[in-house]
C-alpha positions, 0 to 999 in steps of 0.5 A: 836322885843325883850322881855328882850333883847332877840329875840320874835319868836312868835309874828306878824306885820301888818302896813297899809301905806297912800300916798297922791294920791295913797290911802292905802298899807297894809302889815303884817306877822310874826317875824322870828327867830331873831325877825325880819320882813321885808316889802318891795317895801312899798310906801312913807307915813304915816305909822301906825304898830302894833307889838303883841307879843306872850308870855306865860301869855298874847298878848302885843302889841306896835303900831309905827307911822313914815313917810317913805320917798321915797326911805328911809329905816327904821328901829325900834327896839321894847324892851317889859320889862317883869320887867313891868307890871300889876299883879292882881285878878278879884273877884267875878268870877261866876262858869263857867265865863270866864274873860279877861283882857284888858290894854289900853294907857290913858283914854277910854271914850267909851261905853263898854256895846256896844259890838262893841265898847268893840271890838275896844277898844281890837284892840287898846289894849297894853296887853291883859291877860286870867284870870286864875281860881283862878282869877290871871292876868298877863299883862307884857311889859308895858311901864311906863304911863297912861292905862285903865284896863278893866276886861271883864267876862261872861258866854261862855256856851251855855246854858246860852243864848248869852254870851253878854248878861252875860258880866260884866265889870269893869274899872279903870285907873292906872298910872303904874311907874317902878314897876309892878303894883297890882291891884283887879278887881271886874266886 
């Protein structure tokens, strides 16, 4: 796994793998120095990975599908592209708000105002960025395609009652090219 060409340290893979029969073997752990994991003795089947790496401005996140074949080995290498990406701003932050930013592949079509389905849409997320104070947000690696950016804010104080209750949200899909992409969000 490499950001830029150059090895990503922190960073983390979890698999799960289905063989006809057999059921499920799951597997995780976290990239080494030189941005490598390993799994081994893995059955043959559909396997589904998810590799999130740990950056400085935001979790990014990659998912691989393949087949293994008994006895196969595979390898796949993951470049993140810092040179792409979304850049942008949520206004209308409210004093004490807190504010995330979630990018997803295509189109969502759920109910985010049902906090179990906001979760499950942040599970499957490509990129995932904490909106500074003033506002700005910084989602890299993405590759060029269809996403849906949905910026999440509330109130974590406790004396403002049950922070879903405070949650606003606001949503828009971006075709993202080449070039980073700006972008204002007003949940």
């Amino acid at each position: 796994v490499t950001m830029n060409g150059a090895p990503v340290t922190e960073g983390e893979v979890q698999g799960i793998i289905g063989s006809a029969g057999k059921g499920e073997k799951r597997f995780s752990g976290k990239l080494d120095e030189d941005g490598i994991f390993r799994a081994e003795r893995l059955p043959a089947g559909a396997a589904y990975v998810e590799i999130v790496a740990n950056i400085s401005t935001a979790a990014l996140m990659r998912t691989l599908t393949f087949t293994l074949n008994e006895g196969e080995d595979s390898q796949h290498n993951v470049d993140f592209d810092a040179q792409t990406g979304i850049i942008g701003k949520v206004t209308s932050l409210a004093e004490g708000e807190f504010a995330e930013i979630i990018v997803v592949v295509g189109e969502v079509s759920v109910d985010l105002s049902k906090a179990e389905e906001l979760i499950a849409v942040r599970h499957m997320a490509s990129g995932v960025a904490e909106v500074k104070e003033d506002g700005t947000f910084r989602v890299e690696g993405l590759e060029p395609g269809d996403y849906t950016v949905i910026a999440v804010a509330f109130n974590p104080d406790d004396d403002a009652g049950d922070p879903l209750d405070t949650m606003r949200m606001a949503k828009e899909s971006v075709t993202l090219a080449s070039e980073s992409l700006e972008l204002d969000l007003a949940p």
